[in-house]
N, C-alpha and C positions, 0 to 999 in steps of 0.2 A: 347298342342301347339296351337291348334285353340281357344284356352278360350285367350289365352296369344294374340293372332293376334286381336280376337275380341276385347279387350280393348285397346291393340293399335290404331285401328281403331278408338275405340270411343274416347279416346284421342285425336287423329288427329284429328277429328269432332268437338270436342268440340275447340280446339284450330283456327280453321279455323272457328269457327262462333266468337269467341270472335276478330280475326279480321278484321272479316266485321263487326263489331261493331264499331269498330274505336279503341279499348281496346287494350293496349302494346304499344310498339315502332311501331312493324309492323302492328298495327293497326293503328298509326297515321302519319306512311307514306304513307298507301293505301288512307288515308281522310282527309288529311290535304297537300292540293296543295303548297302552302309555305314552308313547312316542307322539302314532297319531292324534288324542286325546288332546294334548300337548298342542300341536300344530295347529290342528282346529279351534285351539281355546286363543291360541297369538293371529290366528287369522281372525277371529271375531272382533280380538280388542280394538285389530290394528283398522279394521274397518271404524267402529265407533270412534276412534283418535279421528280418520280421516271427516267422519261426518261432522264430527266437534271443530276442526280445522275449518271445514267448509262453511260450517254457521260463522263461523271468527271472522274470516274472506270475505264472506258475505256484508257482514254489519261495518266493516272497514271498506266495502267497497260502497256501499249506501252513504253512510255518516261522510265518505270524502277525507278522512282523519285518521290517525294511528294517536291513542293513547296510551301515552308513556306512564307506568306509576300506580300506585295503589289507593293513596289518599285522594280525597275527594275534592279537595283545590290544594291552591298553595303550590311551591318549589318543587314540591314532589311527584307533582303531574304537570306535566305538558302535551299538548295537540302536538302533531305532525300532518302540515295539513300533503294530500297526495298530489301529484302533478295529473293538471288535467287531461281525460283520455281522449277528446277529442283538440290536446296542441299537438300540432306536428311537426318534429324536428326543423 
């Protein structure tokens, strides 16, 4: 078991100097200021996507409905009403 830790170890080592090297993807977010800049601006969006999705879930899950359509009555909108969560198969 300690032969097995030992090379994990040095694995681990070996993998943490190639990326202070700037080597891999996470070597070239740790060294490329742009890169990271980048990443963290698709990681912010992609949270506000998720929170706006979450309100959306939310007010479809209250209303009991999905509305279909843009216009405000008429052919071009219709409800979808949801199957109720407390029927069971």
């Amino acid at each position: 078991m300690l032969d097995h830790l030992d090379s994990s170890a040095n694995n681990l080592a070996g993998i943490l100097a190639d990326v202070a090297a700037g080597k891999g993807t996470a070597g070239l977010l740790t060294s490329d200021e742009r890169l990271y800049e980048s990443a963290v601006v698709a990681i912010d969006r992609f949270g506000d996507v998720m929170l706006d999705l979450k309100a959306i879930t939310g007010k479809i899950k209250n209303d009991g409905y999905i509305v279909v359509g843009q216009a405000p009555s008429g052919v071009l909108r219709k409800k979808f009403p949801l199957p109720s969560q407390s029927a069971s198969p």
